[in-house]
C-alpha positions in Angstrom: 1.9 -32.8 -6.2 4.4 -30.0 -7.8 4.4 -27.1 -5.0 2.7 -23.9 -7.1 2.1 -20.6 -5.6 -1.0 -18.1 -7.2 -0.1 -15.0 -7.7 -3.6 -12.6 -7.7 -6.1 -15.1 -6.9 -8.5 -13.9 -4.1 -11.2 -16.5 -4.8 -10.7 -19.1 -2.0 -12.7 -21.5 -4.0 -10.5 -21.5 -6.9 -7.3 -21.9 -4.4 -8.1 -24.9 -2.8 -9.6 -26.3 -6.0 -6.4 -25.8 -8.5 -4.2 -27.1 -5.6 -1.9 -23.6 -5.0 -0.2 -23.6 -1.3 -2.8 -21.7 1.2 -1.8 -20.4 4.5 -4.5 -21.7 6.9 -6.4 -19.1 8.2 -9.5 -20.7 8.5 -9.3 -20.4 12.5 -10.5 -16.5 12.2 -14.0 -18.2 12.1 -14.4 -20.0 14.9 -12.8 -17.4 16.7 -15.2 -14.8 15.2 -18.1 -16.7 16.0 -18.0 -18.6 18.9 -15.4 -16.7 21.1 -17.0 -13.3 20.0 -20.7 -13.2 18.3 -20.2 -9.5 17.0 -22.9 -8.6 15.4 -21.0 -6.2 13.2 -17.0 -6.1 12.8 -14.3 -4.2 11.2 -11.4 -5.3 10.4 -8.8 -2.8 8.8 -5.8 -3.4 7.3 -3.2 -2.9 4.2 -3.9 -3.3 0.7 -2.4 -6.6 -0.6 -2.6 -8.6 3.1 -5.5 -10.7 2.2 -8.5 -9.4 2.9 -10.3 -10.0 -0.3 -9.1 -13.9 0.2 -10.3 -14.3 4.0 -14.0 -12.4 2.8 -13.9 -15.3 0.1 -13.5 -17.9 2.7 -15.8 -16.9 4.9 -18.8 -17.0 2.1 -17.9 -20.5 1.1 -17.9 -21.6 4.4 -21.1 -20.7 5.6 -23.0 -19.5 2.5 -26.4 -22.1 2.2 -26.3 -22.1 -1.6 -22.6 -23.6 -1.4 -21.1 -27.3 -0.7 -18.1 -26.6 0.7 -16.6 -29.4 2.6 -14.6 -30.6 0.1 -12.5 -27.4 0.3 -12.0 -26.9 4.1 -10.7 -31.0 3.9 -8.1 -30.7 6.4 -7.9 -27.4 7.2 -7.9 -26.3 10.8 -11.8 -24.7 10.7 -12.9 -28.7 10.7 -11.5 -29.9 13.6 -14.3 -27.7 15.6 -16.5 -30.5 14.6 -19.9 -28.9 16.3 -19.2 -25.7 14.9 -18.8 -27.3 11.5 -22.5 -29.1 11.8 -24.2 -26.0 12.7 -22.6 -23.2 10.7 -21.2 -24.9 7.0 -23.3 -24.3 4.5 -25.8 -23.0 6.8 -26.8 -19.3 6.0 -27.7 -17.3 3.3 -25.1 -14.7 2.8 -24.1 -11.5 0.8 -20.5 -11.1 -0.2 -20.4 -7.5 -2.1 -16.7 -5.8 -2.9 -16.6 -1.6 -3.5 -13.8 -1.5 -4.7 -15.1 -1.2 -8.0 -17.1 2.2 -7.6 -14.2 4.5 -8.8 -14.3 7.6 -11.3 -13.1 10.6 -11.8 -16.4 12.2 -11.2 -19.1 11.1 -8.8 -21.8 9.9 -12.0 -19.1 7.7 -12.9 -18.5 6.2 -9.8 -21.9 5.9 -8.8 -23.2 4.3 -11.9 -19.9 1.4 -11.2 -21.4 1.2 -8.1 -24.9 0.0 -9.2 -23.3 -2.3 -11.9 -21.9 -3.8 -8.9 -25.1 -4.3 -7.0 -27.0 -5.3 -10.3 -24.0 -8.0 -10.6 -24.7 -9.1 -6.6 -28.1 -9.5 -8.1 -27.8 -11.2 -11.2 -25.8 -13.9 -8.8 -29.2 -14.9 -7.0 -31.7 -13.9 -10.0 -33.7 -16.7 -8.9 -35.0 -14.5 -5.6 -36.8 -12.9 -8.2 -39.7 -15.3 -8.9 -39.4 -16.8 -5.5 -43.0 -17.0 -4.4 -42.0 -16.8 -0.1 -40.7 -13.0 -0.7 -42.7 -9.8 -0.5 -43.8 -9.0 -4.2 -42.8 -5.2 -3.7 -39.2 -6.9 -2.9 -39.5 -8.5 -6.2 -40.5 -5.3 -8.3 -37.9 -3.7 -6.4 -35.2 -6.3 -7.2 -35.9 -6.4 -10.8 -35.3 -2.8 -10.9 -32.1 -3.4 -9.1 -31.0 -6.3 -11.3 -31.8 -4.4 -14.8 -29.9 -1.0 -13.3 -33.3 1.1 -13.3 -33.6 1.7 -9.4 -34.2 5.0 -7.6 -31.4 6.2 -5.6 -33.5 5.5 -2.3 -33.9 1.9 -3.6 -30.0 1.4 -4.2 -29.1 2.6 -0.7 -31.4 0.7 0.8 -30.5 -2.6 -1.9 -28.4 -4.5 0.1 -31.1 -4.6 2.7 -33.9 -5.8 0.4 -32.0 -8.9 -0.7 -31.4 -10.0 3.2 -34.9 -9.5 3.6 -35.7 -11.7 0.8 -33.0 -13.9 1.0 -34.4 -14.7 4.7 -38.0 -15.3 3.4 -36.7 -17.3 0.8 -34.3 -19.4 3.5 -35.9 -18.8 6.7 -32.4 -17.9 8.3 -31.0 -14.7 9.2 -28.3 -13.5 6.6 -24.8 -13.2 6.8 -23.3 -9.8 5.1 -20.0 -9.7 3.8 -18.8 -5.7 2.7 -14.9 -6.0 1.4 -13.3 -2.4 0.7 -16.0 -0.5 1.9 -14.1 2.5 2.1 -12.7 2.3 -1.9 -15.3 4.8 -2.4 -14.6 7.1 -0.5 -10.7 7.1 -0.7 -11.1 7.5 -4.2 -13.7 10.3 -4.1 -11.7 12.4 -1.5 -8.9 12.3 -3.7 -10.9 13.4 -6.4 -13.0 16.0 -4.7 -13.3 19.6 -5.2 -15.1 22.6 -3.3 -17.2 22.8 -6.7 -18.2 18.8 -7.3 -18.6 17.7 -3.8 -17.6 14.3 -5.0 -17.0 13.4 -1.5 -19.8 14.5 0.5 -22.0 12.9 -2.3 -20.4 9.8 -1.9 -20.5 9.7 1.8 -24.6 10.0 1.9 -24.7 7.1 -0.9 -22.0 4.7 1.3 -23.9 5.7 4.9 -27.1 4.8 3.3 -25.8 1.5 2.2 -24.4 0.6 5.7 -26.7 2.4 7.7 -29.9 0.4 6.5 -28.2 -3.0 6.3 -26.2 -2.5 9.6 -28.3 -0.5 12.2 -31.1 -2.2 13.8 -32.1 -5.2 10.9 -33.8 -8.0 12.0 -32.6 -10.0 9.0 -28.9 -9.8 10.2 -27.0 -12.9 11.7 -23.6 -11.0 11.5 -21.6 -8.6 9.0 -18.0 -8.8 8.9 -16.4 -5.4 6.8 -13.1 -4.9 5.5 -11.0 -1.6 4.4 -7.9 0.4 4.8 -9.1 2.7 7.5 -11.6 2.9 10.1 -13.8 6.0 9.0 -15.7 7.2 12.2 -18.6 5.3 13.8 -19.8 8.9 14.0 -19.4 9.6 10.2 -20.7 6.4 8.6 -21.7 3.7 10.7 -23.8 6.1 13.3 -26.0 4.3 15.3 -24.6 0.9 14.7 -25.2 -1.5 17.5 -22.3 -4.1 18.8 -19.8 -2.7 16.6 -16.6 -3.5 17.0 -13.2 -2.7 15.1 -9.9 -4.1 14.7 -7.2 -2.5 13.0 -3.2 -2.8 12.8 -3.1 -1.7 16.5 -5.4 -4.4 18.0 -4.1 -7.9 19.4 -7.2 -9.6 18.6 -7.0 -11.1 15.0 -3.3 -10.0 14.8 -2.1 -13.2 12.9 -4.8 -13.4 10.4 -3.6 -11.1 7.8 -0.4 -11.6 7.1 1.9 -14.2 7.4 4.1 -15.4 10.7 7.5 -16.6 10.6 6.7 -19.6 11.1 4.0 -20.1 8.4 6.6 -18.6 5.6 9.6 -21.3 7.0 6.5 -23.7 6.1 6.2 -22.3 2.6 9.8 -22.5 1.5 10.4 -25.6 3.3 7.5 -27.0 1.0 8.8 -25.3 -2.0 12.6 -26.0 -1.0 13.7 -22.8 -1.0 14.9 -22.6 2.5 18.1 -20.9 1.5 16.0 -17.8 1.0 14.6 -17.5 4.5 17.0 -14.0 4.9 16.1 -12.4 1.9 12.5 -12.8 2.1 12.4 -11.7 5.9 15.1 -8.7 5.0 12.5 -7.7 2.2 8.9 -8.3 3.3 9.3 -9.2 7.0 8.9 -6.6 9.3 5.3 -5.5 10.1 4.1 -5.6 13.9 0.4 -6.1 13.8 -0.9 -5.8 17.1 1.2 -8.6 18.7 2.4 -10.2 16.0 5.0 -9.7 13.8 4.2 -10.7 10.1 5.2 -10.6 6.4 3.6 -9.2 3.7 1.3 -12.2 2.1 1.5 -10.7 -1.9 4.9 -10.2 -1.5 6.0 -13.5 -0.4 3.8 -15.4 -2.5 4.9 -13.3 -5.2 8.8 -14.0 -4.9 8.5 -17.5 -3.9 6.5 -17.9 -7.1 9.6 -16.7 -8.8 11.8 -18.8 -6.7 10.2 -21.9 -7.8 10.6 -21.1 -11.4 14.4 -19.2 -11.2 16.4 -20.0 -8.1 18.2 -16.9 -8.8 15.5 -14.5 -9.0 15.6 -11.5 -6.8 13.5 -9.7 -5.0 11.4 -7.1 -6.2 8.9 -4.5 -4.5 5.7 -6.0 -5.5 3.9 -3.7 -3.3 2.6 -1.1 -4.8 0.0 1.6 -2.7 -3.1 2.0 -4.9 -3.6 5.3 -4.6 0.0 5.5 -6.4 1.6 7.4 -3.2 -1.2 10.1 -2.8 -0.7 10.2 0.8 2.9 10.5 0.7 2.4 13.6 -2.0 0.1 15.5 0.5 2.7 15.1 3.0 5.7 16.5 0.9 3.5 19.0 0.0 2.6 20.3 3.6 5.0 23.3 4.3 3.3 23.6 7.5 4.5 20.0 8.6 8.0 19.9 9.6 8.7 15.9 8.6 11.7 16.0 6.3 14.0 15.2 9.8 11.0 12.8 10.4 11.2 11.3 7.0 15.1 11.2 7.5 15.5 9.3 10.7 13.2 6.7 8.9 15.0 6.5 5.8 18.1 5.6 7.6 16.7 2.8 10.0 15.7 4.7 12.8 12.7 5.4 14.8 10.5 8.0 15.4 7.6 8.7 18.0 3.9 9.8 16.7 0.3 10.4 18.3 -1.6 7.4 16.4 -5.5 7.0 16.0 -7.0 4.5 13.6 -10.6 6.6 14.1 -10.7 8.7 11.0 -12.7 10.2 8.3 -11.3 10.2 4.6 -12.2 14.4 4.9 -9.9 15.2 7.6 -7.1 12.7 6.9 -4.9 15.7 6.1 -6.0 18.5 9.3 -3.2 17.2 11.3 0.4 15.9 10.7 -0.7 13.3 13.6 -3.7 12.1 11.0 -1.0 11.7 8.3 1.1 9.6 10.2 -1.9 7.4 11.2 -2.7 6.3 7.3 0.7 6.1 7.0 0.4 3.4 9.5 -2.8 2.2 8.3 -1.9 1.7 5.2 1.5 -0.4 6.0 4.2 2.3 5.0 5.2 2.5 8.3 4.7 -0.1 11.2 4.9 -0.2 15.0 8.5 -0.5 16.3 7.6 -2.9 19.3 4.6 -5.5 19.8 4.1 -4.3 23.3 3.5 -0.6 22.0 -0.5 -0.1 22.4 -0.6 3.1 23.7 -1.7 6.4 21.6 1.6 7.1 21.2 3.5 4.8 19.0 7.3 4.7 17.9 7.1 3.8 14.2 9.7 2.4 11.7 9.8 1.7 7.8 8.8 -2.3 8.1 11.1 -3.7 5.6 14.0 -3.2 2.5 10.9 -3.0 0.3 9.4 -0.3 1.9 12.6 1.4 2.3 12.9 1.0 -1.8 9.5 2.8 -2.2 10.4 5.3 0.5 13.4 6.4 -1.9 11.5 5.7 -5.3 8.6 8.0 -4.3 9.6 10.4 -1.3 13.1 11.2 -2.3 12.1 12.1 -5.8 8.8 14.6 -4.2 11.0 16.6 -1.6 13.5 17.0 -4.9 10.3 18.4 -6.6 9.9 21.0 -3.8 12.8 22.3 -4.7 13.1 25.7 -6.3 13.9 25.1 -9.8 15.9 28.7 -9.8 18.4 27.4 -7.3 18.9 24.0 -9.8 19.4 26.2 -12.7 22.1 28.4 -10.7 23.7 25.3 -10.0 24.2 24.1 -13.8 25.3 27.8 -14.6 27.9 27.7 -12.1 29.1 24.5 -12.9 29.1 25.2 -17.1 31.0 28.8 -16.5 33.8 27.2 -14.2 32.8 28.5 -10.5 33.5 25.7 -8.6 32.9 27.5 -5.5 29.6 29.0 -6.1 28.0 25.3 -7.5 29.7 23.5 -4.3 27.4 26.5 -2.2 24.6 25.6 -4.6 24.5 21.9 -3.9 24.8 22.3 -0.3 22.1 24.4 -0.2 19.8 21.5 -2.1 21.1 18.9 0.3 20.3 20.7 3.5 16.5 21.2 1.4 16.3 16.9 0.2 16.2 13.9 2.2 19.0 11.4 2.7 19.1 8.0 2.7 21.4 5.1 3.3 23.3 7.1 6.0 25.0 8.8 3.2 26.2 6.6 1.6 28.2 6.8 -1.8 25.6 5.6 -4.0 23.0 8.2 -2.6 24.9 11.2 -4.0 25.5 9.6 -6.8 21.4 9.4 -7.0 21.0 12.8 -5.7 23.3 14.3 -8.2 21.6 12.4 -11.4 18.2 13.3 -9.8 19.2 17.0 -10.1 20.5 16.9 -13.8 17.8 14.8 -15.1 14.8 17.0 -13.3 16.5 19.8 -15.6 15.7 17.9 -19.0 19.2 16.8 -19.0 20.6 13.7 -20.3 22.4 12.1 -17.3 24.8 8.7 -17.5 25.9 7.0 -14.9 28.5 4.5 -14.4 28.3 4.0 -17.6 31.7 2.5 -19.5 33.6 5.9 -20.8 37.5 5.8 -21.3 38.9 2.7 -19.0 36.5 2.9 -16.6 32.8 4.4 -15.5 32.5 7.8 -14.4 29.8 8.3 -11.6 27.9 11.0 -13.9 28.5 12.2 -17.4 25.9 14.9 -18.5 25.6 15.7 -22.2 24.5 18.6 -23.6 24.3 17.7 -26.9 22.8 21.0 -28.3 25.4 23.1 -27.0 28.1 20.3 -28.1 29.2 20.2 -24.1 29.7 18.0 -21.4 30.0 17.0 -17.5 32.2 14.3 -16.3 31.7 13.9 -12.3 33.6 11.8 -10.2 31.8 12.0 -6.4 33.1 10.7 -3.4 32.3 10.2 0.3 34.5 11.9 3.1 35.1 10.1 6.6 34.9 13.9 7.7 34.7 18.1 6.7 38.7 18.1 6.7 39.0 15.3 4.5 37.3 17.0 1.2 39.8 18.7 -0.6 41.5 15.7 -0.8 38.8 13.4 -1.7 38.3 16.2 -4.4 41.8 15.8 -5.8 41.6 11.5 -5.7 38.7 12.3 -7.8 40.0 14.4 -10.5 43.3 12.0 -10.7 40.7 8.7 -11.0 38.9 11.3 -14.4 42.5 12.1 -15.2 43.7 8.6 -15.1 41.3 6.3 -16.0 41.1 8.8 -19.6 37.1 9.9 -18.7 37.1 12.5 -20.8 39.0 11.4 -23.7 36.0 9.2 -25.2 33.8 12.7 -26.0 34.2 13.0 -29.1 32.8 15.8 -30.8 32.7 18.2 -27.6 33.8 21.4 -27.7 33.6 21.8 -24.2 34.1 19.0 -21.8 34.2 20.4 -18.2 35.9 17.7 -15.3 34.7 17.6 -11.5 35.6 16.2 -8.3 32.8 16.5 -6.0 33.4 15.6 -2.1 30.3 15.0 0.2 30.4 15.0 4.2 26.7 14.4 5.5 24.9 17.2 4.2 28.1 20.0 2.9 29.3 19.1 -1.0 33.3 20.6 -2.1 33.3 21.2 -5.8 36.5 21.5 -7.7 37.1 21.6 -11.6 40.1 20.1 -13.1 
């Protein structure tokens, strides 16, 4: 069979069954299970490292109204032989995601959230005219199916259908909660003093956990999956045999995500070994616990591409789904000093931070030390060292893709801190001549931005075209003008002007005069300005960088 890759399919079922490569993980079950018997577990971790996929897995394999074997042929799970006898197919269970319930108000989000449990009804509609349940059960279920409940009966829903799915079974139920914490991450995002979206979705998710969690005698064992780890205190308050693992813990480390080893499998199966580097220098990188792993969307995601276009490159395919919110607030905290914190990352180095993976979504932001935690959580940053389980943790930017969204998204929000006077100084001074007033100017905004690529060339070429084009101005760069390609060209098309800029690096401060002067001959010989037609006024500079300190001069 022709190796394929899915890209986007969480449904285990559907993987094994259309024949696309799957990374066994199957062993997270016995391990689970026998070696552990929690009655309730946590596991936190990234968006896009599988979650979703290993919930799926975990209902086919021991959910009673399933036949399953065919599926787990050959996978690791079966050669536990016992464990396989008693637990396949075996168990009522509940499989429910949250990550639906999202709105911009809390009505909205609420009402996706009973569509969701009227769905998770709809799926065993049968329990309603089972004769071994309770009939109140039934009226109650009805209600919940057709979207009529009270709010008392929806908190309390996913408890009613274990009690009926026991009657109906005679076995204790198996509950299965993926992105529990969707709901909450969106409505503290969205929350206001005046809407209380958060607090209002808080009681709704507590009562949901609380009732199916804490003390229920139809419970074999609920597994939970999210970003974070919101307090035990906050949400799952009273919980018995709890237990949590997150990016920190050794237990479960090599279950989302996937080793070295397993990714030399995949490309060896899809002979594409010659792309071992790129794939580890892009989506290598993360240290979970013990283990170091790639992300599993990104590499299925390129190797797809690989398979189809040898040539293809990488790309960052992982995207945060709260679209960078978290880095936003931490720009936006002038009481944080991070922008030295943010550099030292940005250029491969390290720093070291007070971690806690105990949180709640409405005091993620009361400390820079919280902030650097979902950071972590969330896989923009990653433990520098397997061995580092202590509070404090030395963190790191895991990988090239990382590093790519880094520059995309915090780059671009420090340059939006900036005071828009100080820009508009800068053009002035460089349209009326005054090459020593803009070279002040630009300075200034360096010292006030981030750099990246330990200064390299192309990062003040970014950082200048950044500038321009945050003032409404049309910026080109290195595009073909005269016999060559100037680094910027800025046209100001209503004023019938223009900027050509030539920037280069300096090895040092006393080199920049000089640097200024190769950069003016380079306009002046390779005829920059000679393709402007139609400008009245076409302005040349050489621009000199050293670390953070720019030389301006106008030929």
């Amino acid at each position: 069979m022709a190796f394929k890759v899915g890209i986007g399919k969480s449904d285990f079922e559907e993987v094994r069954k259309t024949g696309d490569y799957y990374v066994d993980k199957t062993g997270l079950m016995y391990e689970l299970v026998e070696e552990l018997g929690n009655k309730v577990t946590l596991f936190t971790r990234p968006r896009r490292f599988g979650k979703t996929l290993m919930m799926s897995m975990i209902d086919n394999f021991f959910n009673i109204r399933k036949d399953s074997r065919d599926i787990f042929e050959g996978l690791d799970i079966m050669r536990h032989t016992d464990f396989c006898k008693e637990w396949m197919n075996s168990r009522p269970v509940i499989f429910v995601s949250l990550k639906e319930a999202d709105g911009n108000d809390f009505n909205i989000a609420y009402d996706k959230l009973k569509n969701g449990i009227a769905d998770l009804c709809k799926k065993v509609s049968d329990l309603s005219t089972n004769a071994s349940t309770n009939i109140v059960d039934r009226q109650v279920f009805v209600r919940l199916m057709s979207n009529t409940a009270t709010d008392a009966e929806i908190q309390g829903s996913l408890k009613t259908l274990m009690r009926m799915l026991n009657a109906a079974y005679g076995k204790k139920v198996i509950l299965l909660i993926d992105e529990y914490d969707v709901p909450l991450a969106k409505a503290s995002e969205r929350n206001t003093e005046g809407n209380q979206f958060y607090s209002k979705m808080l009681d709704v998710i507590r009562g949901l956990m609380s009732s199916s969690l804490k003390d229920n005698e139809f419970l074999e064992f609920a597994v939970v999956t999210g970003c974070l780890r919101i307090s035990k205190e906050s949400i799952f308050t009273g919980t018995n045999n709890f237990a949590s693992y997150s990016v920190l813990d050794k237990r479960f480390s090599e279950y989302f995500g996937f080793t070295e080893a397993e990714v030399e499998k995949m490309i060896s199966e899809a002979d594409r070994k010659d792309a071992a580097s790129v794939i580890k220098e892009w989506y290598d990188g993360y240290v979970f616990g013990t283990s170091h792993v790639y992300c599993p969307w990104d590499v299925i995601s390129y190797v797809s591409g690989l398979v189809f276009d040898k040539t293809a490159r990488p790309k960052t395919f992982w995207k945060d789904s709260s679209h960078n919110g978290i880095l936003r607030t931490f720009v936006g905290r002038t009481d944080f000093k991070i922008k030295g914190k943010f550099e030292r990352l940005m250029n491969g180095g390290t720093i070291t931070q007070t971690i806690t993976d105990m949180l709640t979504y409405d005091s993620l932001h009361a400390s820079e030390d919280n902030l650097w935690s979902v950071l972590l959580m969330t896989g923009y940053v990653t433990k520098a060292a397997p061995d580092d389980d202590d509070d404090t943790v030395e963190l790191r930017i895991p990988n090239k893709e990382v590093a790519t969204i880094f520059q995309d998204a915090v780059v671009s929000l420090f340059r939006d801190t900036i005071d828009n006077g100080k820009q508009k100084a800068m053009m002035e001074a460089l349209w009326n001549g005054d090459e020593t007033g803009a070279g002040k100017i630009i300075s200034d905004i360096l010292w006030k931005t981030i750099s990246y690529n330990d200064y390299h060339e192309d990062y003040y070429h970014a950082f200048l075209a950044g500038v321009f084009t945050g003032l409404g101005y049309e910026v080109e760069s290195n595009k073909e003008k005269g016999l060559g390609r100037p680094d910027i060209l800025l046209l100001d098309d209503d004023n019938r002007r223009a900027l050509v800029i030539e920037a280069k690096k300096s090895a040092s401060r006393a080199d920049m005069g000089s640097d200024c002067g190769k950069a003016l001959e380079q306009i002046d010989a390779r005829k920059y300005a000679d393709a402007l037609y139609g400008y009245t006024q076409v302005l040349c500079y050489g621009v000199a960088f050293f670390q953070k300190e720019a030389l301006v001069r106008k030929g």
